[in-house]
N, C-alpha and C positions, 0 to 999 in steps of 0.2 A: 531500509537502506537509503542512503544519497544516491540523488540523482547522479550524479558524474562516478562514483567510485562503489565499493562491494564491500565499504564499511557499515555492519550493523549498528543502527544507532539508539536501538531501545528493542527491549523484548520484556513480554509480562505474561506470566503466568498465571492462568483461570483457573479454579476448583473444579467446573463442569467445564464441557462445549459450549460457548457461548454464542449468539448470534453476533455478526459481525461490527453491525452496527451499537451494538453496546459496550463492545471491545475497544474500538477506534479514539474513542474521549480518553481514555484511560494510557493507550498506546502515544496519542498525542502528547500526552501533559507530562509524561516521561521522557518522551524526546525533545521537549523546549526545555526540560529541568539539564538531560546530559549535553545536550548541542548547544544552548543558551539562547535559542528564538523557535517559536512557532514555524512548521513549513506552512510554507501559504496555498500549494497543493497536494492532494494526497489523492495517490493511484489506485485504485482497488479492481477486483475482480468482479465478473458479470452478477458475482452470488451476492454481492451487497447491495443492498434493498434501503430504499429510505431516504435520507438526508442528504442534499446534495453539500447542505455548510455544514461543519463542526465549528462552531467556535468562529474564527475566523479565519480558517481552512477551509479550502472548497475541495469536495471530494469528484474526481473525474472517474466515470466507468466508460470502457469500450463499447461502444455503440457503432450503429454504421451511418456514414458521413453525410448531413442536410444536403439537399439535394443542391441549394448554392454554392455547396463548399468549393475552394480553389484548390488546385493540385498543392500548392504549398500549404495549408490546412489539413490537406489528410495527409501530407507527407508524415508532417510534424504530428498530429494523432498516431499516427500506425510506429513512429519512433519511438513515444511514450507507450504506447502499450505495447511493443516488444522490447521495452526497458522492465517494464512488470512483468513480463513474463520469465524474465531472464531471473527473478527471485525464486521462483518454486525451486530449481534444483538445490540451490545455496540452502534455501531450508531442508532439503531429502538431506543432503550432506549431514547437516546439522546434527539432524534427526541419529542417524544412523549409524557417526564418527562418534559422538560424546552420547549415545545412550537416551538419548531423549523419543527413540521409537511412540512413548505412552501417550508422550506429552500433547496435551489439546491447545 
């Protein structure tokens, strides 16, 4: 999804479950083919392990705030990742309205 709006902007279906970090290259180069650029950040969940770059995406996971941090730093962190959180329903929706329950 974009950041500002609750437009999806690429979706790709796996044969198996895949780990998340092998998913993400794949999900990227679909969304710079339909949107026409690379996002230059990309939000993921605590379960993503691995790579902080794709490419030349930086992938950001929630963590809890360096102990320098300024109140406007973890404002702007806790924003974003209750901007990622606000996806999982959109996907149950997904799921559940068009039949996609199986789908990995």
């Amino acid at each position: 999804m974009t950041r500002n709006s609750g437009v999806i902007v690429a979706v790709v279906n796996f044969e198996r479950n895949q780990y998340d970090g092998h998913t993400l290259p794949k999900v990227l180069s679909q969304t710079e083919e339909i949107v026409g650029k690379r996002p230059e950040v990309a939000i993921c969940d605590r379960g993503f392990k691995g790579k902080s770059k794709v490419g030349t995406t930086k992938i950001v996971i929630p963590k809890s705030p360096k102990k320098g941090a300024t109140r406007y730093q973890k404002t702007k962190m806790r924003k974003r990742f209750r901007r990622r959180a606000a996806i999982e329903p959109i996907i149950g929706h997904l799921k559940s309205d068009f039949r996609l329950a199986r789908n990995l």
